[in-house]
C-alpha positions as CSV (number, residue, x, y, z in Angstrom):
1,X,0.0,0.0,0.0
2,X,1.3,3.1,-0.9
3,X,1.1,6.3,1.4
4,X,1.4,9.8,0.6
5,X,2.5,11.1,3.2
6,X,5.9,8.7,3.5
7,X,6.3,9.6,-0.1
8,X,6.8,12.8,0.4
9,X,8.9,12.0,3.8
10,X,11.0,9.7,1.4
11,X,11.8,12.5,-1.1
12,X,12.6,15.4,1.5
13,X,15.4,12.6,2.8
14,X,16.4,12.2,-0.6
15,X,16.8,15.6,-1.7
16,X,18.6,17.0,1.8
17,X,21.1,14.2,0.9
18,X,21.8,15.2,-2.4
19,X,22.3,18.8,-0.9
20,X,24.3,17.6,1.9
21,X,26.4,15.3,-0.4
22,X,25.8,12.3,1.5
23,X,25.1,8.7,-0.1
24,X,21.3,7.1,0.9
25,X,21.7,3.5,1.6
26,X,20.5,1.0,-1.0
27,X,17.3,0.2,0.3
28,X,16.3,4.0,1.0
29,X,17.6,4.5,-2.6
30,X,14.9,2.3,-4.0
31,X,12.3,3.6,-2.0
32,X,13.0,6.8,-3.6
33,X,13.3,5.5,-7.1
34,X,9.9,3.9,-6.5
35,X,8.6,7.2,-5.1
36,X,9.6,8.9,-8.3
37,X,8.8,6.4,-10.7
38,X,5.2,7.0,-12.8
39,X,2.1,5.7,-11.6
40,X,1.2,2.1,-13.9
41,X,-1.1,3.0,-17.0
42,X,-2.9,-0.7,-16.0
43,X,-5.7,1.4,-14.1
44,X,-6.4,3.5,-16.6
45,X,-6.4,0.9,-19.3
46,X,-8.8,-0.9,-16.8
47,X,-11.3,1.6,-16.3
48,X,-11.6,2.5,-19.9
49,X,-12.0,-1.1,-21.3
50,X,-14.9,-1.6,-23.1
51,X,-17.9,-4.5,-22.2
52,X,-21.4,-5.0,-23.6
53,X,-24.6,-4.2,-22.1
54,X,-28.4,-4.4,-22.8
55,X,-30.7,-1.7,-23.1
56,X,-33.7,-3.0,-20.2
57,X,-36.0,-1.1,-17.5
58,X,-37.1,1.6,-20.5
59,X,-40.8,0.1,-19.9
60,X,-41.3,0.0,-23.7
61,X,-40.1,3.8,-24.4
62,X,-36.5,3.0,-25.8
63,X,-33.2,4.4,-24.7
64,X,-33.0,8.3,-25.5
65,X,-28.8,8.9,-25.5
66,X,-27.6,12.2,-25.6
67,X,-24.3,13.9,-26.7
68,X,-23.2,14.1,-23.2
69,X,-23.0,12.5,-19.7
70,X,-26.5,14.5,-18.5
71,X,-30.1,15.1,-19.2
72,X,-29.2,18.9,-20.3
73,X,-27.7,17.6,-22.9
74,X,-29.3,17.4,-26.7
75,X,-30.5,14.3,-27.5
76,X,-28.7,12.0,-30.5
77,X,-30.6,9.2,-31.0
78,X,-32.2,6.1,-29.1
79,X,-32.2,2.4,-28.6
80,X,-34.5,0.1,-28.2
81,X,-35.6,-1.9,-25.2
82,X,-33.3,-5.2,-25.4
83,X,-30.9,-3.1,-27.7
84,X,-27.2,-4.5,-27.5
85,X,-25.0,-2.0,-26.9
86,X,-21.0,-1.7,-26.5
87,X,-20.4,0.5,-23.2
88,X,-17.0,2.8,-24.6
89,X,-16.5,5.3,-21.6
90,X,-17.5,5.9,-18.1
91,X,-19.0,6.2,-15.5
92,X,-18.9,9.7,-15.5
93,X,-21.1,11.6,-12.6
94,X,-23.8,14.1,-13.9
95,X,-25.1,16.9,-11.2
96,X,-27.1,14.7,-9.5
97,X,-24.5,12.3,-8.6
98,X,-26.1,9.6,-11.0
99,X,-23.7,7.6,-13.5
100,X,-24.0,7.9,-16.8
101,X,-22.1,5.7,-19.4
102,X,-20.9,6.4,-23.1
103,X,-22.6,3.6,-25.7
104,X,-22.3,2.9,-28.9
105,X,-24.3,0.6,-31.4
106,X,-22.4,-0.8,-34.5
107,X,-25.5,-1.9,-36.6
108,X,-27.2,1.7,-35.8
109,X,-24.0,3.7,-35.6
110,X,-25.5,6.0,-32.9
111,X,-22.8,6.7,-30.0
112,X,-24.2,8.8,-27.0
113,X,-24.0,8.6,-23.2
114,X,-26.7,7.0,-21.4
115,X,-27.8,6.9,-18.0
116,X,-26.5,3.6,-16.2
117,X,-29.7,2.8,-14.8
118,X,-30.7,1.0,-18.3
119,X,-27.7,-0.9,-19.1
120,X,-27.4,-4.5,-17.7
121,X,-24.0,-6.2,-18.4
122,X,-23.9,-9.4,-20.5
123,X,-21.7,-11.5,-22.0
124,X,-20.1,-10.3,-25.3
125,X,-21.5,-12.9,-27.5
126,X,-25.3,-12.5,-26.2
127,X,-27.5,-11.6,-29.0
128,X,-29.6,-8.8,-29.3
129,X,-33.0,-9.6,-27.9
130,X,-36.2,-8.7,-31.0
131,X,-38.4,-5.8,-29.8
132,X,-41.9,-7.4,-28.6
133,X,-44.5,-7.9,-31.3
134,X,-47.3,-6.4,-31.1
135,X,-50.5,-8.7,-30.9
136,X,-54.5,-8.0,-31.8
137,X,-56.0,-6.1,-28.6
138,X,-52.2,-5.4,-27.3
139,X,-51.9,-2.2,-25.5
140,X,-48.0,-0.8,-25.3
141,X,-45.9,2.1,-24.6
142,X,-44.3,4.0,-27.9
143,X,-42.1,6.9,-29.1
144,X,-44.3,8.9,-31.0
145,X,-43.4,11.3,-33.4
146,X,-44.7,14.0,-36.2
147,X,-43.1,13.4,-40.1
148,X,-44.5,15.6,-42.9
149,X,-44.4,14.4,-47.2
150,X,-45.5,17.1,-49.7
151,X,-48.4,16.2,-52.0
152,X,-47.5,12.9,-54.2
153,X,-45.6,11.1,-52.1
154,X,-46.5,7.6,-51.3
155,X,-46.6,5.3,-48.3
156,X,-44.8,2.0,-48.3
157,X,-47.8,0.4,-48.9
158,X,-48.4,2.4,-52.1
159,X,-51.6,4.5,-50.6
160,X,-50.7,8.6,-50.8
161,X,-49.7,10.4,-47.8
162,X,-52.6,11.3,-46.2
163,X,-54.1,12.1,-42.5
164,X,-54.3,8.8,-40.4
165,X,-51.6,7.1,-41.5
166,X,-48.3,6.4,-39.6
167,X,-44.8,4.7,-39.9
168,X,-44.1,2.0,-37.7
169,X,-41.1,-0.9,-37.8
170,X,-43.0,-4.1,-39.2
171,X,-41.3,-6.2,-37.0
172,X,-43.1,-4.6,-34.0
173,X,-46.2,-3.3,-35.7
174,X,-47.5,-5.1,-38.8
175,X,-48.3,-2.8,-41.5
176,X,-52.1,-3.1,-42.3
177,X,-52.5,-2.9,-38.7
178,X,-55.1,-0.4,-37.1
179,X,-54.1,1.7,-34.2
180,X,-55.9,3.7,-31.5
181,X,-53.4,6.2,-30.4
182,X,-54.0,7.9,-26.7
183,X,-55.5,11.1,-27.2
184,X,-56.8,10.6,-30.5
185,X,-60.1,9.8,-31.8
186,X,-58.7,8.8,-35.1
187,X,-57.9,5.1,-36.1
188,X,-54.6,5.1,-37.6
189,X,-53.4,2.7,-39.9
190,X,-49.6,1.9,-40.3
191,X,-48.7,2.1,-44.3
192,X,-45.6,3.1,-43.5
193,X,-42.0,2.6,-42.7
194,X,-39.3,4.8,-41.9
195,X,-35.7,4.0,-42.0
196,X,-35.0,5.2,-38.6
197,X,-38.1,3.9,-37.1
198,X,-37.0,0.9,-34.8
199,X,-38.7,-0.6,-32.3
200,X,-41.5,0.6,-29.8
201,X,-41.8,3.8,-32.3
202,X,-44.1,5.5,-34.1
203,X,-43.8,8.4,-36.7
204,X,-47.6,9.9,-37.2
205,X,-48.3,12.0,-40.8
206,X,-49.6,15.5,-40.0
207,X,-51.0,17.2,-42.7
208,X,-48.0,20.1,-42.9
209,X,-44.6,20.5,-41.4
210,X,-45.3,22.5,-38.6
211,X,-47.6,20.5,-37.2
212,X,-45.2,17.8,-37.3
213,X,-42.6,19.6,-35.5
214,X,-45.0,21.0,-33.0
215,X,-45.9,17.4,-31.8
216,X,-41.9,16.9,-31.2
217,X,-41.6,13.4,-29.1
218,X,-44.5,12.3,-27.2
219,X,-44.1,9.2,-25.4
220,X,-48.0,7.7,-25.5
221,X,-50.2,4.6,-24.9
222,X,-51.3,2.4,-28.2
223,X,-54.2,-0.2,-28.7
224,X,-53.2,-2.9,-31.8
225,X,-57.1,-3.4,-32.9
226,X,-56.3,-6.0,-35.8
């Protein structure tokens, strides 16, 4: 165990020798040495190796990560509930005193720091668990948010762009399937897909852009009817 205090003890014997032109025995002479000699890098490189978590605890809602280690900072992106995830830096403290971890995901290439509270270590060769699939008469928590496409365009289904429709990841959501969205009357229907709509998410079509913007990120409740 090393002591501050006798290193510093150490080194004011060492340099009053040197000024007094006397010779430290060896064993005092290696103390010193040791004193003086660089901390070991093996800390460091412990502390910043990298290991492989999962995304859990989100209760549906995904994993918002943002460009730094704190909720005041912008988000860049999210992950999934059972999202795989390669934990590169931390923990670094935010304000609160809570740990927050910087993650990264190959396949999505989103890197952002995440609270640690959603990340559970697994092994390195654990798959990434499929987002649940939404059944007939399912109710679940989704992202929600706004996307706007001038007159013309077409849904992936073929039908125009049109009030009621919405973009959802067919993996979660089949398309065809019609959707009772908390707060709306309206029955949507997903025609759509979005190529960064993953998971629990869904992008609703407003009928200009700034309604679309105006709705932002809304975390609501969903009904699958069929």
């Amino acid at each position: 165990m090393k002591i501050a205090g006798i290193h510093r003890v150490t080194a004011s014997v060492a340099l009053a020798s040197v000024m007094l032109g006397m010779t430290l025995p060896p064993a005092l002479t290696q103390s010193v040495a040791q004193a003086a000699a660089p901390s070991s890098d093996n800390d460091a490189e412990a502390s910043s190796a990298s290991w492989t978590a999962r995304v859990s605890g989100t209760l549906g809602r995904g994993l918002v990560v943002r460009q730094g280690p704190g909720q005041t900072f912008r988000s860049v992106g999210s992950f999934a509930e059972g999202a795989r995830v390669e934990v590169i830096d931390g923990p670094t403290a935010d304000s609160t005193g809570h740990d927050w971890y910087q993650i990264r995901n190959d396949r999505t290439g989103v890197t952002g720091w995440s609270a640690g509270d959603f990340l559970v270590e697994i092994d390195a060769d654990e798959t990434e668990q499929a987002a649940p699939v939404a059944s007939n008469g399912r109710t679940m928590t989704v992202k929600t948010t706004g996307y706007y496409y001038g007159p013309g365009a077409r849904t992936r289904m073929g039908t125009p762009v049109h009030w009621g429709e919405v973009a959802v990841d067919p993996s979660v959501i089949p398309l065809g399937s019609r959707i009772k969205i908390d707060g709306f009357d309206t029955i949507f229907t997903a025609e759509d897909t979005g190529g960064g709509v993953r998971g629990a998410w869904i992008d609703i079509f407003f009928p200009s852009y700034a309604e679309a913007i105006q709705w932002g990120v809304q975390y609501r409740t969903v009904t699958i009817l069929n």
